[in-house]
MARTIMAR-44702 format. One record per residue (C-alpha): residue in three letters; x, y, z; residue number from 1. Coordinates in Angstrom, 1 decimal. Layout:
MARTIMAR-44702
+-----+--------+--------+--------+-----+
: res :     px :     py :     pz :   n :
+-----+--------+--------+--------+-----+
: ALA :      X :      Y :      Z : NUM :
...
+-----+--------+--------+--------+-----+
END
This chain:
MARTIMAR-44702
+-----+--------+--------+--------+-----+
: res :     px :     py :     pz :   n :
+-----+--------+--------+--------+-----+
: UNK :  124.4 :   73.4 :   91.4 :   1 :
: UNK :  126.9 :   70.7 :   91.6 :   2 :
: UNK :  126.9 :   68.4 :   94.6 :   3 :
: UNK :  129.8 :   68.2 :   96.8 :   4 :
: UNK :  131.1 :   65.1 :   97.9 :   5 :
: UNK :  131.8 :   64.1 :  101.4 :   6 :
: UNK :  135.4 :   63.0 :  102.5 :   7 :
: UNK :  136.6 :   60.8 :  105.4 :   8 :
: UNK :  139.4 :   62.3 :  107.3 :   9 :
: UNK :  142.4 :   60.7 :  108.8 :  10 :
: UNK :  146.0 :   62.4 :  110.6 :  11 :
: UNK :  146.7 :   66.1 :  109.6 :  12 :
: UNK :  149.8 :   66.3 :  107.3 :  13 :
: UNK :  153.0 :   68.5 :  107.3 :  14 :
: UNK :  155.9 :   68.6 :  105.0 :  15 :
: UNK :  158.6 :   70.7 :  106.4 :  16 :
: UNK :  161.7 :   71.5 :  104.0 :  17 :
: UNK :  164.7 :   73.2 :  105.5 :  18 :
: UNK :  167.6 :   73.9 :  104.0 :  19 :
: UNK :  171.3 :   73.9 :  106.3 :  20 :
: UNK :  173.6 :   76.6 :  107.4 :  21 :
: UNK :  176.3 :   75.1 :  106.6 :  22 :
: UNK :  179.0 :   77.8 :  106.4 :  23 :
: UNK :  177.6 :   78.8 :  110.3 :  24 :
: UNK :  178.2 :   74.7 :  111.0 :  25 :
: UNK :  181.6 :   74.0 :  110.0 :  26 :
: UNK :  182.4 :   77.6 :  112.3 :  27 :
: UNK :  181.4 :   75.5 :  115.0 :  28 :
: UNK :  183.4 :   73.3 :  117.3 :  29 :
: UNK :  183.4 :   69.7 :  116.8 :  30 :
: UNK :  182.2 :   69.2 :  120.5 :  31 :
: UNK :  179.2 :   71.8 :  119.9 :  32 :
: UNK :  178.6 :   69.8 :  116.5 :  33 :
: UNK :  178.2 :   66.1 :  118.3 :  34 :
: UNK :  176.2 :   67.8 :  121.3 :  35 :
: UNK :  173.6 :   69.2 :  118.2 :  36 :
: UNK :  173.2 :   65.9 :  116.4 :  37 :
: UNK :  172.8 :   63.6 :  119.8 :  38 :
: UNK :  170.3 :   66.8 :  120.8 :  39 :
: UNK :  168.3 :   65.9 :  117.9 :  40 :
: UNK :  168.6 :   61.9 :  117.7 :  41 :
: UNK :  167.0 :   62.0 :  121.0 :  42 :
: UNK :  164.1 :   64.0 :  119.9 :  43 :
: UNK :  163.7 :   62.0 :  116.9 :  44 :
: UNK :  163.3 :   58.5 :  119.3 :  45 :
: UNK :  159.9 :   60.2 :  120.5 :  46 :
: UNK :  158.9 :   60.4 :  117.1 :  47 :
: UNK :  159.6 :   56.5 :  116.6 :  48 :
: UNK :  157.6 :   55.8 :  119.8 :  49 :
: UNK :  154.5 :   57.7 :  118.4 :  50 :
: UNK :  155.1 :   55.5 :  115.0 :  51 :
: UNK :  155.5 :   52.1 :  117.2 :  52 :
: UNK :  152.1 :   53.2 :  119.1 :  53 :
: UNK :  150.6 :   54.0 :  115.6 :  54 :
: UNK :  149.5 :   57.4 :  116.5 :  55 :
: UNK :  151.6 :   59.1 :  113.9 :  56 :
: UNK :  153.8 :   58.7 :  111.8 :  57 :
: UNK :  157.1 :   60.6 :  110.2 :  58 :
: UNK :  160.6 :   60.3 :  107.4 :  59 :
: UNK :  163.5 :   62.2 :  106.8 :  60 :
: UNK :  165.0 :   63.1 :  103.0 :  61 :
: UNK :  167.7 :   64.3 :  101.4 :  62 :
: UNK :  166.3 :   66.5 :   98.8 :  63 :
: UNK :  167.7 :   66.5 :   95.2 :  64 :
: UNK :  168.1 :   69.6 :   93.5 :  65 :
: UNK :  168.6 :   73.1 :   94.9 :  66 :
: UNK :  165.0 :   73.5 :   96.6 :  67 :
: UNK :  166.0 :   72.7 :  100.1 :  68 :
: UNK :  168.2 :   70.2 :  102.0 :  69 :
: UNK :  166.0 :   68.2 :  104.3 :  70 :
: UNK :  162.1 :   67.6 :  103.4 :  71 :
: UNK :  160.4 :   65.9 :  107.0 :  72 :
: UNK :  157.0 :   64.4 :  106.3 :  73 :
: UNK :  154.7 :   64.4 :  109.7 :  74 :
: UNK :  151.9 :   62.8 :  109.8 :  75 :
: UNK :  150.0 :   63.3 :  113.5 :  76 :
: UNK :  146.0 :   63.2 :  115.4 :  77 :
: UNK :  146.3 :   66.9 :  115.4 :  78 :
: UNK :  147.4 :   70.5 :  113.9 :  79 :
: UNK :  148.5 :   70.9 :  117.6 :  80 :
: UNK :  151.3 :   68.2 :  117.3 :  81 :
: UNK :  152.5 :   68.9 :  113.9 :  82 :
: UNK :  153.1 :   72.7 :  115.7 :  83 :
: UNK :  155.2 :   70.7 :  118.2 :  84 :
: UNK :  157.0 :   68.9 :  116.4 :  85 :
: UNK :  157.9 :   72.7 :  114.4 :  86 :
: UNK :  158.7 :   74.0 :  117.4 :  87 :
: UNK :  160.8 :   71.0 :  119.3 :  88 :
: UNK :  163.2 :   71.6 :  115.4 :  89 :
: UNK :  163.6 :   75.3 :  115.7 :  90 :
: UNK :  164.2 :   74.9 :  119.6 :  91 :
: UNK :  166.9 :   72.3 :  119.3 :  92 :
: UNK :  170.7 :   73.2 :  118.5 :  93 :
: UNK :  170.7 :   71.7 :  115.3 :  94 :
: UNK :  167.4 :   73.9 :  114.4 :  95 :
: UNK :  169.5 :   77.1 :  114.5 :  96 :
: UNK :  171.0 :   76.0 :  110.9 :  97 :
: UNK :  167.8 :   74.3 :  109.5 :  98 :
: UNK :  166.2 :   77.3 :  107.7 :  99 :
: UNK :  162.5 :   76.9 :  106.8 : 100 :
: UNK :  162.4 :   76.7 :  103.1 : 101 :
: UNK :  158.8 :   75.6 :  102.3 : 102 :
: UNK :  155.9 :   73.4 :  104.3 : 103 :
: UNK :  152.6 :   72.2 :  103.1 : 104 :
: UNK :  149.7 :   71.8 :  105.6 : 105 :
: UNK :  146.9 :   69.0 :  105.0 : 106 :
: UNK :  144.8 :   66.6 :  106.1 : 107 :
: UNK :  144.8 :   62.7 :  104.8 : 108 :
: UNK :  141.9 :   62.1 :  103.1 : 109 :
: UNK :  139.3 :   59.7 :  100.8 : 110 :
: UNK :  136.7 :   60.6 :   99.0 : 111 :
: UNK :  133.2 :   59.0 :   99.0 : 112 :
: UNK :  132.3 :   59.1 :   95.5 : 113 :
: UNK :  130.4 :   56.0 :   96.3 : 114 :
: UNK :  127.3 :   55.6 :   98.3 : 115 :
: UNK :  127.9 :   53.2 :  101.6 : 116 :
: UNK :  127.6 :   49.9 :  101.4 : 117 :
: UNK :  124.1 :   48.7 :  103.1 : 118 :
: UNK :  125.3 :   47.0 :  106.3 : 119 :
: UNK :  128.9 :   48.0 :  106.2 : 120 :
: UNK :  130.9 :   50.8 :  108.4 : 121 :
: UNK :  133.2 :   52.1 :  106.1 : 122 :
: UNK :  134.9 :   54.1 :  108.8 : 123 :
: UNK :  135.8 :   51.0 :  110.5 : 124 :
: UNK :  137.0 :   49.2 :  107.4 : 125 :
: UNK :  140.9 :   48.7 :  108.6 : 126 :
: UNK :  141.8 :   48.8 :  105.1 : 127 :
: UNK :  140.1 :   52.5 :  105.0 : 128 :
: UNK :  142.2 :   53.0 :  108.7 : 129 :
: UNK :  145.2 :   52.4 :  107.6 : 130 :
: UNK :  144.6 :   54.6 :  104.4 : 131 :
: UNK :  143.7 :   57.7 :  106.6 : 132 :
: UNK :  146.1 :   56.7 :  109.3 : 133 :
: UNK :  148.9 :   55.6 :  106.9 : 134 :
: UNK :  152.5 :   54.6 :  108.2 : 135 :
: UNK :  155.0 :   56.1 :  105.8 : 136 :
: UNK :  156.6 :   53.3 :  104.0 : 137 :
: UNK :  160.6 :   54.0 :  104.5 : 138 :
: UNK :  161.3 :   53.6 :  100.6 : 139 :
: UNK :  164.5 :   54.7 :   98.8 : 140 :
: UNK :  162.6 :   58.2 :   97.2 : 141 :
: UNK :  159.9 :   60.2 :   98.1 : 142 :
: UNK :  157.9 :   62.8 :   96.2 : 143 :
: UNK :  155.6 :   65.6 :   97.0 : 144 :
: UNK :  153.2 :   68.5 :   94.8 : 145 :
: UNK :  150.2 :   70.6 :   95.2 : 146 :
: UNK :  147.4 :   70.7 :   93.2 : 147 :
: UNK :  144.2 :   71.9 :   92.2 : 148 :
: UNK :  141.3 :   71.7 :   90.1 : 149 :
: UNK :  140.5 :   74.2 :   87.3 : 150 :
: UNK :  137.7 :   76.7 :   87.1 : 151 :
: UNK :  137.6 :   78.1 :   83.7 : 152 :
: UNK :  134.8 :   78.8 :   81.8 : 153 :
: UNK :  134.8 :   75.7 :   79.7 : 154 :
: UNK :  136.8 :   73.6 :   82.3 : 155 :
: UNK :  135.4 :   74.2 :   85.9 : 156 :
: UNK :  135.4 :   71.1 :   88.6 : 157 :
: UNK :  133.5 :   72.4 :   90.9 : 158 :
: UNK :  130.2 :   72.6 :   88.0 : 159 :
: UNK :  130.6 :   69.0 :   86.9 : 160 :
: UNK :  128.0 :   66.2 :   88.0 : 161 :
: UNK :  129.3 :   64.3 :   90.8 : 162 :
: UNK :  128.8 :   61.1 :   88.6 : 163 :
: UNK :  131.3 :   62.8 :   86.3 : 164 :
: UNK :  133.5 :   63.6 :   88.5 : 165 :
: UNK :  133.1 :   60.1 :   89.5 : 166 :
: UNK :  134.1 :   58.8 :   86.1 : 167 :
: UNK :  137.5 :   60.7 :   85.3 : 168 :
: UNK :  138.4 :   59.8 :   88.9 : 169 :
: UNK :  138.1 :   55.8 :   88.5 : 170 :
: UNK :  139.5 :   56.3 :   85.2 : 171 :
: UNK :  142.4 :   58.1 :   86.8 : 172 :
: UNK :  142.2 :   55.5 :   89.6 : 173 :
: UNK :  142.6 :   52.8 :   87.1 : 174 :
: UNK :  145.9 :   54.4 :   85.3 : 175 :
: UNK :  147.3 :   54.2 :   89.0 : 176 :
: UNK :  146.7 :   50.9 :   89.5 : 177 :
: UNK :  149.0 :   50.2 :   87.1 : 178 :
: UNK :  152.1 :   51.2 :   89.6 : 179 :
: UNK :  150.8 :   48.6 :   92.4 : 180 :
: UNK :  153.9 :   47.6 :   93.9 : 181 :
: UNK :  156.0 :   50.5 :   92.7 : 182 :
: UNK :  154.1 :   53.6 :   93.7 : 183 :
: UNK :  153.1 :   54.4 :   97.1 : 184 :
: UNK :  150.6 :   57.0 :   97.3 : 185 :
: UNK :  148.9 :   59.6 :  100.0 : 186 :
: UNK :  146.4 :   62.2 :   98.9 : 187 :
: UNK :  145.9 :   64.6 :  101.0 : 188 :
: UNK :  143.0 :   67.6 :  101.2 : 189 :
: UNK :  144.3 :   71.5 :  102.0 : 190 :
: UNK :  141.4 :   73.4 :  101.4 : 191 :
: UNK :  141.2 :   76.0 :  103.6 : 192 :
: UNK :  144.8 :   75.1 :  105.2 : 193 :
: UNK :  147.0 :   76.2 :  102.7 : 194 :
: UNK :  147.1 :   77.4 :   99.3 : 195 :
: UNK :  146.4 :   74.5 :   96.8 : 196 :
: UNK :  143.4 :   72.4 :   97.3 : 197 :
: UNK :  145.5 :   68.5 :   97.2 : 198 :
: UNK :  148.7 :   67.6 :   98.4 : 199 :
: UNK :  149.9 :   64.3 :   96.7 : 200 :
: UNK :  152.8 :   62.0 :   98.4 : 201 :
: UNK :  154.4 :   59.4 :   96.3 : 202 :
: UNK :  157.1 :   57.0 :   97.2 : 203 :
: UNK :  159.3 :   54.6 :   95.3 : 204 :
: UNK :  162.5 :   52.2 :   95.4 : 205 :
: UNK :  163.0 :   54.4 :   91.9 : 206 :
: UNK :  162.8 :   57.6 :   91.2 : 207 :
: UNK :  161.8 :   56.9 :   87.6 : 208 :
: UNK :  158.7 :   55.6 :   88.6 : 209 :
: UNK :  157.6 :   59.0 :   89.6 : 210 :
: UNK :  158.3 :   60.7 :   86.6 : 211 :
: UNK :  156.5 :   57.4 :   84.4 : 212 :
: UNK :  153.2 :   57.8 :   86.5 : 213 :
: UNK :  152.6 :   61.3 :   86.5 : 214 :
: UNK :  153.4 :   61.4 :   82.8 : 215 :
: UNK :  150.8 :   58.5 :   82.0 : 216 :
: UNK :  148.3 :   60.4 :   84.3 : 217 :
: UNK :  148.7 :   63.5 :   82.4 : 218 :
: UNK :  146.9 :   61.8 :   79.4 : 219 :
: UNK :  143.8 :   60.5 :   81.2 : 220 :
: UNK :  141.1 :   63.2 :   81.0 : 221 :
: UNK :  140.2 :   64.3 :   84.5 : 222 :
: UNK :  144.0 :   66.0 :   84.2 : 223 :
: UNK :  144.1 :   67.0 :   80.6 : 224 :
: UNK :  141.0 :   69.4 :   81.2 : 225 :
: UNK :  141.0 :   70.0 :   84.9 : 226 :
: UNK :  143.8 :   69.8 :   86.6 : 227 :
: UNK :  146.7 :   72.3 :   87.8 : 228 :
: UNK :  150.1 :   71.7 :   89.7 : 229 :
: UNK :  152.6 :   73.1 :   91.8 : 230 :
: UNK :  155.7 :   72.5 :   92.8 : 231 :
: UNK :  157.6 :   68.7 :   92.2 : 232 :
: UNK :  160.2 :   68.1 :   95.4 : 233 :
: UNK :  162.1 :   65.0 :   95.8 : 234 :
: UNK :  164.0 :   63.3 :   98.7 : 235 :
: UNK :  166.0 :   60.6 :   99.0 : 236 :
: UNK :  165.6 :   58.5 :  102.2 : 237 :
: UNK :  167.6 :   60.0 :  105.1 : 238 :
: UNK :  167.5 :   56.3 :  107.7 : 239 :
: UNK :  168.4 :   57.5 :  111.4 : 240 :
: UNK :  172.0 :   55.4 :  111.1 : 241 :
: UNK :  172.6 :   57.8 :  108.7 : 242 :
: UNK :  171.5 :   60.6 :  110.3 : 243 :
: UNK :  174.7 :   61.5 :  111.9 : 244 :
: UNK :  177.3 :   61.4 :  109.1 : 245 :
: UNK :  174.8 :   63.8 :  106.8 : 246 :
: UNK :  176.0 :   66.3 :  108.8 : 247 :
: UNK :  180.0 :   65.6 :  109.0 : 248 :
: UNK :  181.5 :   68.4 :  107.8 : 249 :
+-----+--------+--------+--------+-----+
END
């Protein structure tokens, strides 16, 4: 039987896509318009003063493409907060015309594939805090997919040695490395939360980045034989100055 490896757990994960009513909006007054946006601005200055006080985290995109309109990224402590935050949107005037499109539930996450260092607290590491309790860099683009690991006959994860899953992960590891500087990345677990076992978060000043890493990545051998993905949605950075005139009609 294969042995499992153990993970270290950081903030719980939600990426909310909506897309916008906008036949219903431009049906509106002007007044009623304004009143919906200042509504929301002042909820999103709590969310800045749980980023300032590090205790969470959170962006706004545009998406591209015909998926949704908006993709929010939370990152908070708790499930309880993230449920919140979902329910300070749909309660607001502006959330009557942001229609749920898709969300993806997850904790932040690293995996121990390596024994602890004899005299060291990895858990108090601030390089592995800031990894589970990660700020979201406010880059130009930002892109998010499930994933999972295969179980096929000839090709299942979960039957591999941990020492080999050890080795296609550094080796994967080591293709990412490459992007240092213009990749941002946030892995995620959703077992048991929602229906794909990973939730990867990439962000970059260029989109093209995304599509040069994940093709390089699909040649190293941990994906070629093992891996499975969902989904691809990309934002573009929505920056609270220009939240307003997003929605000028």
């Amino acid at each position: 039987m294969a042995e499992a490896v153990v993970t270290m757990d950081g903030w719980c994960k939600l990426h909310d896509t909506r897309t916008f009513d906008w036949p219903s909006w431009k049906m509106i007054a002007e007044e009623e318009r304004k009143a919906a946006i200042n509504e929301f601005q002042e909820i999103m200055k709590k969310w800045d003063a749980v980023e300032e006080n590090k205790e969470g985290s959170q962006s706004v995109y545009k998406v591209v493409g015909n998926k949704a309109d908006l993709l929010f990224i939370f990152l908070r402590p708790t499930m309880d907060e993230l449920e919140e935050i979902k329910r300070d949107i749909n309660r607001s005037k502006l959330g009557h015309f942001l229609i749920p499109a898709y969300s993806y539930v997850s904790i932040v996450e690293m995996t121990m594939h390596n024994p602890m260092q004899e005299g060291k607290d990895r858990e108090l590491s601030p390089a592995v805090e800031a990894r589970l309790k990660p700020i979201l860099p406010k880059w130009e683009y930002a892109c998010f997919y499930p994933m999972a690991r295969r179980r096929e006959q000839h090709a299942n994860w979960f039957e591999i040695s941990k020492a080999e899953r050890t080795r296609l992960l550094y080796e994967h590891g080591m293709t990412g490395r490459k992007y240092a500087g213009k990749v941002k990345e946030i892995i995620s677990g959703s077992i048991g939360l929602d229906e794909w076992e990973w939730c990867v978060t990439l962000f970059a000043h260029d989109p093209l980045q995304f599509k040069k890493i994940v093709y390089e990545m699909r040649f190293d051998e941990v994906t070629t034989k093992f891996a499975e993905f969902g989904d691809f949605i990309i934002g573009a950075y929505l920056p609270e100055e220009d939240f307003a005139g997003y929605f000028e009609v």
